[in-house]
C-alpha positions as CSV (number, residue, x, y, z in Angstrom):
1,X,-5.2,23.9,33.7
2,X,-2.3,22.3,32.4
3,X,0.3,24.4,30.1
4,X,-1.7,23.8,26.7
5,X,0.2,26.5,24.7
6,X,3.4,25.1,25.9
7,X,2.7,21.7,25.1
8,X,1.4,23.4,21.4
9,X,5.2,25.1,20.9
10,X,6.9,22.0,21.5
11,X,4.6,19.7,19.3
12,X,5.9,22.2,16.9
13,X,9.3,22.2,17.5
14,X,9.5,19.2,17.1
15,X,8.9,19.3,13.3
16,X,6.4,16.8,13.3
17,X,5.9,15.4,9.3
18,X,2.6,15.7,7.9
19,X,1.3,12.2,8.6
20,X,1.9,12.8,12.8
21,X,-1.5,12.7,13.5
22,X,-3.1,9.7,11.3
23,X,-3.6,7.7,14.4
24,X,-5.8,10.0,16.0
25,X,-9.2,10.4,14.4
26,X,-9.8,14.6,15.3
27,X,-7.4,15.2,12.4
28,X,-7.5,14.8,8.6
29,X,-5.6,11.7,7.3
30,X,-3.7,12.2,4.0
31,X,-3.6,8.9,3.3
32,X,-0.1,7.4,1.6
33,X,0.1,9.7,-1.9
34,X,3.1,9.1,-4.0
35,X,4.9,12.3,-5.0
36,X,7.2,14.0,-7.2
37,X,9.3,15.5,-5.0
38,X,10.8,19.4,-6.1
39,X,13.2,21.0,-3.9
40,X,14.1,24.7,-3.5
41,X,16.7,26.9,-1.5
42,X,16.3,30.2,-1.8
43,X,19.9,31.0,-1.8
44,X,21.9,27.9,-3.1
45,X,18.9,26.9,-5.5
46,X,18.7,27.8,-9.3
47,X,15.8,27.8,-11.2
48,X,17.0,26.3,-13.9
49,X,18.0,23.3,-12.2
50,X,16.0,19.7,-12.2
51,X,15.4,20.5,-8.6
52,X,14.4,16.8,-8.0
53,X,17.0,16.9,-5.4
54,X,18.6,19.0,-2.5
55,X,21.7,19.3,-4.3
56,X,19.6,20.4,-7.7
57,X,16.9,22.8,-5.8
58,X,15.3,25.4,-7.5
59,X,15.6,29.2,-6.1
60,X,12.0,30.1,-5.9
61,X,8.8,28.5,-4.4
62,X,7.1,30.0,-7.9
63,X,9.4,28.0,-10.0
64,X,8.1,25.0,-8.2
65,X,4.9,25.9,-8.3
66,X,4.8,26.7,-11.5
67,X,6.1,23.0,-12.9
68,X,2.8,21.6,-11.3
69,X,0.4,21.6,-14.5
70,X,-2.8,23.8,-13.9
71,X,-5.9,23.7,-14.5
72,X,-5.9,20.1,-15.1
73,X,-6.5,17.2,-12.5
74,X,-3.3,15.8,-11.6
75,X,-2.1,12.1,-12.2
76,X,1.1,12.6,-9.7
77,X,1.4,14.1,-6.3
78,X,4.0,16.8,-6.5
79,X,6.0,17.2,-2.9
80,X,7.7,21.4,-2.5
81,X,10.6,20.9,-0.3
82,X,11.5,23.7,1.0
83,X,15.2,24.0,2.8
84,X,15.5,25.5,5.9
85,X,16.2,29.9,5.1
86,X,14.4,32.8,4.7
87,X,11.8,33.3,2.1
88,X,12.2,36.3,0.7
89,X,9.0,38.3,-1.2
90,X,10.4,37.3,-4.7
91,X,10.6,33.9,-4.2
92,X,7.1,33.2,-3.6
93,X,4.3,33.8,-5.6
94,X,1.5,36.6,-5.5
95,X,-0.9,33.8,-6.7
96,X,-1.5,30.5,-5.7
97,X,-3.9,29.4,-8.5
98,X,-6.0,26.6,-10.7
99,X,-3.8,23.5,-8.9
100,X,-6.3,20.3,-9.1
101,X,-4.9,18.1,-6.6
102,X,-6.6,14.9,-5.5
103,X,-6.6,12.9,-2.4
104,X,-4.3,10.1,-4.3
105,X,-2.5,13.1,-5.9
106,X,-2.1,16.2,-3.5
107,X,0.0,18.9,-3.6
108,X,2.2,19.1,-0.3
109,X,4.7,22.1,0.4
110,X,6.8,21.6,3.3
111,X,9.5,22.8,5.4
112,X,12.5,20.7,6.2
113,X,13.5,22.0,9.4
114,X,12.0,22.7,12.4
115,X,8.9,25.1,12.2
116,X,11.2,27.8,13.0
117,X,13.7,27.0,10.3
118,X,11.6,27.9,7.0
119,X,10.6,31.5,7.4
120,X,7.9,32.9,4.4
121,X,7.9,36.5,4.5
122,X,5.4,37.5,1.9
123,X,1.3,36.3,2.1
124,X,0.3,33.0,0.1
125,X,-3.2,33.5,-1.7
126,X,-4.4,30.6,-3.0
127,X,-7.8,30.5,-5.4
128,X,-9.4,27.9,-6.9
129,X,-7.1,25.0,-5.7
130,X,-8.0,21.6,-4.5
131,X,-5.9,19.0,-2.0
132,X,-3.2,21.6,-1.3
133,X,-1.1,20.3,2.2
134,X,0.8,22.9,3.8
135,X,2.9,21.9,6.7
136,X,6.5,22.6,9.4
137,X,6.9,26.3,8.4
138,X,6.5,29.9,9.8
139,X,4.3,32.1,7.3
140,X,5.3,36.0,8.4
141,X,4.7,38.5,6.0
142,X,3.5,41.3,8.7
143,X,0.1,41.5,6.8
144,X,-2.7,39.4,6.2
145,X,-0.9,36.2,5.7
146,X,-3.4,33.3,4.3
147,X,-6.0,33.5,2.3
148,X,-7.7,30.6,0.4
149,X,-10.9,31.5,-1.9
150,X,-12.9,28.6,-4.2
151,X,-10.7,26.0,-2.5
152,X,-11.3,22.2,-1.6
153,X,-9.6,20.2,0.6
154,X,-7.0,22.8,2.3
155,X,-4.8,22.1,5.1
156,X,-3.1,23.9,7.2
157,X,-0.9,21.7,10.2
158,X,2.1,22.8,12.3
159,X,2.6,26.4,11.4
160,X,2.9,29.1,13.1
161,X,1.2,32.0,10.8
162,X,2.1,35.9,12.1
163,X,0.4,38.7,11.3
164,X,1.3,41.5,13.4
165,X,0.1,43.6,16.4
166,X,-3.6,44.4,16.3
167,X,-2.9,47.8,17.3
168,X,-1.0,48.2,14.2
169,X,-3.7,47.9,11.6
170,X,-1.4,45.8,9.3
171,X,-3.5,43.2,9.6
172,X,-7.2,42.4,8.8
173,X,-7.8,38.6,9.0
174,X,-4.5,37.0,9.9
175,X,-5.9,33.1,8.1
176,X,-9.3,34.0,5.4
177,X,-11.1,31.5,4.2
178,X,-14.1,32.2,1.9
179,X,-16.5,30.1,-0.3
180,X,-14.5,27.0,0.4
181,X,-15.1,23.5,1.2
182,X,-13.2,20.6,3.0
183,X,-10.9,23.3,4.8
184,X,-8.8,21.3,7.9
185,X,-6.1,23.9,10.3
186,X,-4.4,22.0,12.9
187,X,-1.6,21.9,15.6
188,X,-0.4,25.4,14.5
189,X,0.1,28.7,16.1
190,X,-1.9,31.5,14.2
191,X,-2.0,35.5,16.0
192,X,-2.2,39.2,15.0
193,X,-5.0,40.6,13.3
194,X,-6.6,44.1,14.1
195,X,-10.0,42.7,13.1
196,X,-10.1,38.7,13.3
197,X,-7.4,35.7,13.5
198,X,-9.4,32.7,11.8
199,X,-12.0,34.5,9.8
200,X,-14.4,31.7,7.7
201,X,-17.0,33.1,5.3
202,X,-19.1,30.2,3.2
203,X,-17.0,27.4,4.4
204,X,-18.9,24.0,4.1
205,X,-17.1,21.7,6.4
206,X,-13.4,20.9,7.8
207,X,-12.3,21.2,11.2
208,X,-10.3,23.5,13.5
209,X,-8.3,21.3,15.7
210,X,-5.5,21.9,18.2
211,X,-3.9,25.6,17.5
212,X,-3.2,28.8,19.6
213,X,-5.3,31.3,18.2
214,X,-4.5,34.6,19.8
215,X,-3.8,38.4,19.6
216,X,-6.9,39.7,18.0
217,X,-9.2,42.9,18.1
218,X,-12.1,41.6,17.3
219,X,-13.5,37.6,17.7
220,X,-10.2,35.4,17.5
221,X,-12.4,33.3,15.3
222,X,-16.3,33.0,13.7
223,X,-17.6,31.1,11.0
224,X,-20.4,32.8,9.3
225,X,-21.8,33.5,5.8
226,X,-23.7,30.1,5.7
227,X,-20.7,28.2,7.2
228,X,-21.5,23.9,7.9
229,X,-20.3,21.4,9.3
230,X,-17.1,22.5,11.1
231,X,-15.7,21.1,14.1
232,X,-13.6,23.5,16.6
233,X,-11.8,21.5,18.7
234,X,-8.5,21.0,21.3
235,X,-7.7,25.0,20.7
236,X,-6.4,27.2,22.9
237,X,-8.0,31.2,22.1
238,X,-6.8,34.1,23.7
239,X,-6.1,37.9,23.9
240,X,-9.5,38.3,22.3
241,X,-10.5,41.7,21.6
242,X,-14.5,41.6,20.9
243,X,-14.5,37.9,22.3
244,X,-13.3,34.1,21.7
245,X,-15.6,32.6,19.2
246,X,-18.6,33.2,17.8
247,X,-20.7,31.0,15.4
248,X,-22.1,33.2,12.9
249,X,-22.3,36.8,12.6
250,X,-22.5,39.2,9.9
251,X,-22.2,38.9,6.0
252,X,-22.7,40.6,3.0
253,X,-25.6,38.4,1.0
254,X,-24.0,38.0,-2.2
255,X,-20.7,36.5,-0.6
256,X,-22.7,33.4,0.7
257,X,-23.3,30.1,-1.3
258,X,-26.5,27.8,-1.9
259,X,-27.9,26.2,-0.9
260,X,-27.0,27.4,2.7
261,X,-28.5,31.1,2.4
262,X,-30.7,31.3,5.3
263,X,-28.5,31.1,9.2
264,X,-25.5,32.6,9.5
265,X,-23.4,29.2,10.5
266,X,-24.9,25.6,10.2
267,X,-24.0,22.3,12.5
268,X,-20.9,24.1,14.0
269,X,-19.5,22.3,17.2
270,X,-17.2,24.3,19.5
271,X,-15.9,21.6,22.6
272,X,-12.9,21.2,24.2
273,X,-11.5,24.4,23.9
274,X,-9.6,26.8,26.8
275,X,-10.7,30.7,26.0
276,X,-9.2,32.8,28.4
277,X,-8.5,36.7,28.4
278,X,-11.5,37.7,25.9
279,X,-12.2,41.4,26.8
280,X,-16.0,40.4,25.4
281,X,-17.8,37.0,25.4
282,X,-15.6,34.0,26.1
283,X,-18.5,32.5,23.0
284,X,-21.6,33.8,20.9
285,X,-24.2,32.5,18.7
286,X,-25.0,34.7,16.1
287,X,-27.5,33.9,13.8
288,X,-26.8,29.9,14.4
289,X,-28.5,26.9,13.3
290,X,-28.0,23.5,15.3
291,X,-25.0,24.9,17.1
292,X,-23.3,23.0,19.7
293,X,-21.3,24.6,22.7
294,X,-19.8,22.2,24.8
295,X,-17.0,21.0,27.1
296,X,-15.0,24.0,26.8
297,X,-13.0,26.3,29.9
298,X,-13.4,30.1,29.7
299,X,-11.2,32.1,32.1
300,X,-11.1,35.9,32.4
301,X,-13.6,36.6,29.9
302,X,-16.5,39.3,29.4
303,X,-14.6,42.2,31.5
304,X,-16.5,45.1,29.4
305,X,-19.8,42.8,29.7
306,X,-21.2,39.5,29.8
307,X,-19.5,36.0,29.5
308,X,-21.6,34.8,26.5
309,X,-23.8,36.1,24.1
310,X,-27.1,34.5,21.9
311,X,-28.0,37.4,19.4
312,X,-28.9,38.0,15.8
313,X,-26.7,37.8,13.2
314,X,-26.6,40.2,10.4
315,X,-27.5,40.1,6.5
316,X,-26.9,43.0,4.4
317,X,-26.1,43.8,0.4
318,X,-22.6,45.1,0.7
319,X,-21.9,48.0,-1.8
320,X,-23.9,50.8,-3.8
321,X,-26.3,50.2,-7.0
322,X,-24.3,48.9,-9.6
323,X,-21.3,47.7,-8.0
324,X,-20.4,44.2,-9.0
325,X,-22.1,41.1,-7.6
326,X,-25.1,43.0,-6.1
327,X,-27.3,41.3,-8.7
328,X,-26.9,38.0,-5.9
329,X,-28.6,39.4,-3.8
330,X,-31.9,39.4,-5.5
331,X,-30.7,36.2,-7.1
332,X,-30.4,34.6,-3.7
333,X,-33.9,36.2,-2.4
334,X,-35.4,34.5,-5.0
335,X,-34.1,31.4,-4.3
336,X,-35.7,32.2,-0.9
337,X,-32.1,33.3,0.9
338,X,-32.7,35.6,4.1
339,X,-31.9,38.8,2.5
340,X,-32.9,41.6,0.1
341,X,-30.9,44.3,-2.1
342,X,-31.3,47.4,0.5
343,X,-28.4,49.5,0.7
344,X,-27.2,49.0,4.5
345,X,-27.3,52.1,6.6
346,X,-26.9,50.4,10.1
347,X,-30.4,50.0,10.7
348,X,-32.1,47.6,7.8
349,X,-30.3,44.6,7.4
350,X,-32.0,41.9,8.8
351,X,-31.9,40.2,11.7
352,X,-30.8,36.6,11.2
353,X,-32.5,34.4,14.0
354,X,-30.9,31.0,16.1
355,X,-32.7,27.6,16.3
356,X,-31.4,24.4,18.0
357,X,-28.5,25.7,20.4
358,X,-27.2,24.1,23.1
359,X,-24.6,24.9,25.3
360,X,-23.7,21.7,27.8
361,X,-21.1,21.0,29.9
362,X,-19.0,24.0,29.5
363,X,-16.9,25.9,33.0
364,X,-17.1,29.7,33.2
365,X,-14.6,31.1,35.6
366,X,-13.6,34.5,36.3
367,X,-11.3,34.7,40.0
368,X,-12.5,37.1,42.7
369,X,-12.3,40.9,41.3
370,X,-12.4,40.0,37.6
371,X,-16.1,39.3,37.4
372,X,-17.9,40.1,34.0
373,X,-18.8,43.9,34.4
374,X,-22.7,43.9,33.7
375,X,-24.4,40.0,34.0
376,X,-23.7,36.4,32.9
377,X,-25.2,36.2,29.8
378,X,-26.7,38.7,26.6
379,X,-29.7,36.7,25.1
380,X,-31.6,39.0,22.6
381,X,-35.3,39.8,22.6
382,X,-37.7,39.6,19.5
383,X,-37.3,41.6,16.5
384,X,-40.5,43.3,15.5
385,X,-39.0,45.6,13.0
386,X,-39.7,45.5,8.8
387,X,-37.4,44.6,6.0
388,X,-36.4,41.3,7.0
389,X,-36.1,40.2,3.5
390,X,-38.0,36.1,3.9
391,X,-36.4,35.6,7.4
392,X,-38.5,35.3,10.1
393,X,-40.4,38.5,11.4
394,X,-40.4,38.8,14.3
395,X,-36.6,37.4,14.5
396,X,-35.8,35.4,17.9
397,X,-32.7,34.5,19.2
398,X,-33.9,32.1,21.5
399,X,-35.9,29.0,19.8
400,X,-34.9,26.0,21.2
401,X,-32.3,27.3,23.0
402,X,-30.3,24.9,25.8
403,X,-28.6,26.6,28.4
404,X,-27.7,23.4,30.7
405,X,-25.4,21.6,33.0
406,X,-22.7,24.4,32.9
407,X,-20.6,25.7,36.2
408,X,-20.2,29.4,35.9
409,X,-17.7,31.3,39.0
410,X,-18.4,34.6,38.2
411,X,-18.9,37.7,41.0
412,X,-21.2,37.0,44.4
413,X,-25.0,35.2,43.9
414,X,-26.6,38.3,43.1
415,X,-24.7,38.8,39.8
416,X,-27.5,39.4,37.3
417,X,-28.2,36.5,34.8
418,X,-28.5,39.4,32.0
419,X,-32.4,39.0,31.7
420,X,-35.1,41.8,31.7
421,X,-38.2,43.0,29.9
422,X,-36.5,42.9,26.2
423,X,-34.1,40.1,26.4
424,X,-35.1,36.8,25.3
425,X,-35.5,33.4,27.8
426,X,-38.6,35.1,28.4
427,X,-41.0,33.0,31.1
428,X,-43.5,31.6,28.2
429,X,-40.1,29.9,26.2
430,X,-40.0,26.4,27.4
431,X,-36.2,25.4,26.8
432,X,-35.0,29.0,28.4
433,X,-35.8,30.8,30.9
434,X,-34.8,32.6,34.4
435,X,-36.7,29.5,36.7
436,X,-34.7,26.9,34.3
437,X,-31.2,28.6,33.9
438,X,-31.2,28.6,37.9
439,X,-32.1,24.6,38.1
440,X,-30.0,23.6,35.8
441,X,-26.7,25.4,36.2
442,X,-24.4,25.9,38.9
443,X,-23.9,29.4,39.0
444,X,-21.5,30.9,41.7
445,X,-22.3,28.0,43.7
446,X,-20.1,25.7,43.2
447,X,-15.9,25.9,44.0
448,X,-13.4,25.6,41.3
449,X,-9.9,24.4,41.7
450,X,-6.9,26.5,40.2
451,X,-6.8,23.1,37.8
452,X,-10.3,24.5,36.5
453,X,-11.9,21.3,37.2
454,X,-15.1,21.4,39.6
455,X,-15.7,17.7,41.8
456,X,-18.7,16.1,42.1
457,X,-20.3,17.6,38.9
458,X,-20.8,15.4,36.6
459,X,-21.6,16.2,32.7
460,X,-24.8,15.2,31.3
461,X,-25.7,13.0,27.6
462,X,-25.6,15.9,24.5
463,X,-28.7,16.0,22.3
464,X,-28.8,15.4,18.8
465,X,-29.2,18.1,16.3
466,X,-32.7,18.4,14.9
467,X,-32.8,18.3,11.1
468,X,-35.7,20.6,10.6
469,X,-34.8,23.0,8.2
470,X,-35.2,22.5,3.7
471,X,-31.5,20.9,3.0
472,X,-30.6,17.3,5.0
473,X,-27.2,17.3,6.2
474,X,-25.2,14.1,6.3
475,X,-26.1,11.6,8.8
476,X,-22.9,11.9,10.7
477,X,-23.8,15.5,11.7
478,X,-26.7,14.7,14.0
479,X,-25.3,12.9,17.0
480,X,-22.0,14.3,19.4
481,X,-19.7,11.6,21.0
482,X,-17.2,13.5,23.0
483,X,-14.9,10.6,24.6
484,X,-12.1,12.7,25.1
485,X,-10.7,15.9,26.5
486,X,-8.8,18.9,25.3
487,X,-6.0,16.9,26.1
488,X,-6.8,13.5,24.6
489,X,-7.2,11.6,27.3
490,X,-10.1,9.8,28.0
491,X,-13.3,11.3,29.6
492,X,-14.1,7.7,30.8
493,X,-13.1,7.4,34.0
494,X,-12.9,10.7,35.3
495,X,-14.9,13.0,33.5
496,X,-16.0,16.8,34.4
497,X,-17.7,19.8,32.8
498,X,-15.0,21.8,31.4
499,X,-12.2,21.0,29.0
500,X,-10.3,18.9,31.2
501,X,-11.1,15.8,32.6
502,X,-11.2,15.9,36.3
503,X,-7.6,13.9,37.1
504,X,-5.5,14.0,34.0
């Protein structure tokens, strides 16, 4: 495959402004706001200068944050300018809070360098902040480094965000997003967490397009907690502890928000990505609804296991009678959320199910030696047990699950599909099964060039989501049109399972 990461770093270094990417429609367009420009240096600057200029910049990022009015809706855009130095931890602020921006009106803090120029070494928290454009700087605080909570319209592009070696334990999540909406992180370079690297919790749409999302212990990335409508797309994953990406898994019930209470993620696509070097699962559904898996390269994946994995997500009431916010959970149950106010021991949360997943399209590929260690794939049986709290009992993993059209190298023809007396794809379930994942597959029957591209495999048309469950999502989120590849170039003429287009 062709040098993605490399081509990442020098889209980067070359300090691209925020508006790169306008012409091509995977990525958020700012439109043309007007600003009030503010400028600091964090060694020349004053803050009690005009800072309206260079030559009159302010000392501290929490000066200039602090002349943008809060907790009103702005009638300016306000532009931070921030010269090329180190950021030192009393120069930006501990919170990033109560800035309305709007889309004519956004609040943009950039460096004025290349990436590597404008260093931040202390975490930016942001809460309860709309159209807030961060873009061209490093953010390197050696702990978790961004965390956005109650936010709209977010964006992250051209960064490169540093947490620090998962062994270390510094840091948790190295980018957390949480109850959220509108969130967009793109062309940027994000690594080091002991736990995960892009960790979304309640985030109702956005899109994850073009980064390097590496070093992690756990998944490089999931969105779960009733997560919807986000697009993961163009991103290169790797040195995944616990595996590449999952959508859904595991949330406390009172963190998620209605009316999207029930499946761990909603409508998440996952295509044209490059996973490679994922001890676990190169993907994973985990308590999804209308997932999509498609078009997307996995190399050197699954070592202690299984290439990819379609199993429950979890719901539980996090804490102990009394603590604060537990009263949710009954709130939500009521409101007929999959959950109930048990305290979790391990063993009762419930078991969130899938519906509607389909994984098209995509290229598994592990060289000779490096074969997954146990089978192809982990698809969980029914649930039979109690307290499922209004979900489904018994909880499957498998409804209207597609397993089609991929290409999977990965050990000799007897490698075992992962199947067996209590996994799910059982005989009786008509989209999955043993006879079906054999027909229509290629799996370890097929060569694949050191490009990762296969000839004479072509992909196949994508199904629609089905809209079946109580809320109706937008109309744009029921068809996929996937006309190009990781790299941008056109599937057209030469297209191929995988992330990259046979012949680019």
């Amino acid at each position: 495959m062709k040098p993605i990461l490399l081509a990442l770093l020098l889209l980067l270094l070359s300090a691209t402004v925020v508006s790169a990417q306008a012409a091509d429609t995977r990525y958020y367009d700012i439109g043309s706001p007007t600003f009030t420009d503010v400028w600091v240096d964090p060694y020349a600057g004053n803050d009690l200068n005009a800072g309206d200029t260079p030559q009159t910049a302010l000392r501290t990022i929490t000066e200039a944050w602090n002349r943008i009015p809060m907790g009103v809706e702005l009638t300016t855009g306000y532009h931070i300018h921030l010269l090329p130095d180190e950021y030192p931890e009393d120069t930006i602020p501990v919170y990033w809070e109560s800035r309305y921006g709007t889309y004519e009106h956004p609040i943009l803090i950039s460096g004025e360098s290349e990436v590597f120029g404008v260093i931040l070494l202390a975490p930016i928290n942001l809460y309860d902040s709309r159209y807030v454009y961060f873009d061209g700087f490093t953010l390197s605080p050696g702990v978790d480094a961004f965390h956005c909570e109650r936010c709209d319209h977010v964006l992250l592009r051209n960064l490169i965000i540093t947490g620090a070696d998962p062994e270390s334990y510094q840091t948790q999540e190295t980018v957390k997003v949480n109850q959220s909406t509108n969130i967009y992180i793109e062309n940027s370079d994000i690594s080091g967490a002991w736990d995960n690297v892009i960790d979304f919790v309640a985030v109702q749409s956005g899109h994850v397009v073009g980064n390097a999302i590496h070093n992690s212990g756990d998944w490089c990335a999931y969105a779960k907690g009733g997560s919807a409508y986000i697009t993961y797309e163009a991103n290169e994953l790797y040195n995944c502890g616990n595996g590449g990406f999952s959508a859904g898994q595991g949330t406390g019930f009172q963190y998620m928000v209605p009316p999207f209470l029930r499946y761990e993620a909603y409508y998440i696509r996952f295509v044209n990505n490059y996973v490679h070097d994922a001890t676990g699962a190169g993907v994973g559904v985990q308590g999804g609804y209308n997932i999509l898996i498609a078009y997307n390269t996995f190399l050197n994946i699954g070592a202690r296991s299984h290439l990819l994995e379609v199993v429950f997500g979890g719901r539980s009431c996090d804490g102990q009678p009394g603590d604060e916010s537990r009263e949710r959970c009954d709130e939500y149950a009521a409101q007929g959320g999959w959950g109930n106010n048990l305290i979790a021991d391990g063993e009762n949360y419930v078991r969130i199910p899938n519906r509607h997943v389909y994984i098209y399209n995509n290229l598994f590929y592990n060289p000779e030696g490096a074969q997954s260690q146990w089978q192809q794939f982990t698809i969980f049986g029914p649930f039979t047990g109690g307290g499922q709290g209004n979900a489904p009992s018994p909880a499957l993993a498998d409804v209207d699950l597609h397993i089609v059209n991929n290409v999977i190298g990965n050990g000799p023809a007897d490698h075992p599909l992962g199947l067996g007396e209590n996994s799910g794809c059982a005989a009786d379930n008509p989209t999955c099964n043993e006879t079906q994942l054999v027909r229509d597959n290629a799996i370890n029957t097929l060569a694949i060039s050191p490009e990762l591209t296969v000839a004479n495999y072509a992909p196949i048309a994508l199904p629609p989501f089905v809209a079946d469950d109580d809320h109706v999502p937008p109309p744009d989120q029921l068809a996929h049109v996937v006309v190009v590849d990781i790299s941008g170039e056109s599937r057209a003429e030469h297209d191929s399972v995988g992330a990259l287009a046979a012949g680019n």
